[in-house]
C-alpha positions, 0 to 999 in steps of 0.5 A: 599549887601542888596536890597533896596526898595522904597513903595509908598503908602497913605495909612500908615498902608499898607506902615508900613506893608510892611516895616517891613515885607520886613526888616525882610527879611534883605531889606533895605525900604524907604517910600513915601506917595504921588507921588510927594515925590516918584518922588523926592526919585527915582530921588535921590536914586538908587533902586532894586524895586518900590513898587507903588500904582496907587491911590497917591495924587499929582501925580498918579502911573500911572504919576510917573511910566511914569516920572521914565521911563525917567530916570530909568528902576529900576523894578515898581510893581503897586498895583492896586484895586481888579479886576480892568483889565484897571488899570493893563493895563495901569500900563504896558503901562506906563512901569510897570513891574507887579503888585498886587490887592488890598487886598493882602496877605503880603507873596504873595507880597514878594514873587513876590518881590523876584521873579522879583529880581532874575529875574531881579538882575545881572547875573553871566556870562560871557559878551556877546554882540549881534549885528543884523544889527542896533540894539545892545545887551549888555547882561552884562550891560543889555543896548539895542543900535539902531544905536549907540543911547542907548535905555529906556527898562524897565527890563521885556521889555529888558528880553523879547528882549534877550529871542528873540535874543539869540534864533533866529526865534524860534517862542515862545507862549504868554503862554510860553513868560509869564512861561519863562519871568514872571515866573509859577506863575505869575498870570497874563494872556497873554495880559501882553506879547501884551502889552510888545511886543507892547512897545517893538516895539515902541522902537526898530522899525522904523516902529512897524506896519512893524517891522524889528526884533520882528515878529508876527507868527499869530495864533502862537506867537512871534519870532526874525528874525536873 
């Protein structure tokens, strides 16, 4: 079945582009052109990535990326301006998975597609369920539960979680968080993983400043404590 694809753009030059590359790779692509209308087509459809510019009229890609979060841990890669650090930042405190700078290269942009689709695509294997205490894994369905209530874990936040789980107080490094989660050719730097940790925790702690399951060793990295 062939991936579908929401761009978001203003700008409809960019938006044709990137519609008739990713066509040519045999995806199927809708278009919106404000952030209203991108709401609107996320509320409605069920798709395999969201391609989202920060600056939209109506409503930013910061807002429709926070609002979709509500309903949907669809993957969202932002498009941001050229070295613009605090709108990458806040692209993933608002549940962005990744994102891309403005001027881009349309290969590198498909490629990175690709990349967070076979990341984040359904696996082949077989089902496996996780349990530490009040907080459960289901590995299959890709669906995170504390104490019965189904938790909002965008797709990058639920693959660092089962990275964690399923390798018990083995203490990882931000670096090999980003190679393993992100990919080696990721371009981003390690304040990605804080900032996922971070959410990570708001989600499944009780108290994230004491956490109970995701564990900093200072000086070191990150670890789950089984």
């Amino acid at each position: 079945m062939a991936k579908k694809v929401l761009v978001v753009d203003d700008e409809k030059l960019i938006v044709k582009g990137i519609r008739f590359s990713l066509e040519q790779d045999g995806m199927e692509v809708d278009c919106a052109f404000d952030g209203e209308e991108a709401l609107k087509k996320a509320q409605e459809s069920q798709y395999d990535l969201i391609l989202l510019d920060v600056m939209l009229p109506k409503l930013t890609g910061f807002e429709v990326c926070q609002q979709i979060r509500d309903f949907s841990n669809v993957p969202i890669v932002m498009l941001t301006a050229k070295g613009d650090d605090m709108d990458k930042i806040l692209g993933l405190e608002y549940g962005a998975d990744d994102y891309i700078t403005k001027p881009f290269n349309i290969l590198e942009v498909k490629a990175r597609i690709k990349a967070i689709m076979r990341r984040t695509g359904v696996k082949e294997k077989a089902a496996k369920k996780l349990e530490y205490g009040e907080l459960n894994l289901d590995c299959e369905s890709r669906r995170v539960y504390i104490a019965g209530r189904e938790l909002n874990l965008t797709a990058k936040e639920f693959d660092v979680l089962e990275l964690l789980v399923l390798n018990p107080n083995k203490v990882y490094s931000r670096e090999n968080l980003l190679k393993i989660v992100w990919g080696t050719d990721y371009p981003g730097d390690v304040r990605t993983v804080d900032v996922h940790i971070r959410r990570l925790r708001e989600k499944i702690e009780t108290n994230p400043s004491e956490p109970k399951y995701v564990h900093t060793k200072w000086g070191v990295g990150y670890y789950f404590k089984g």
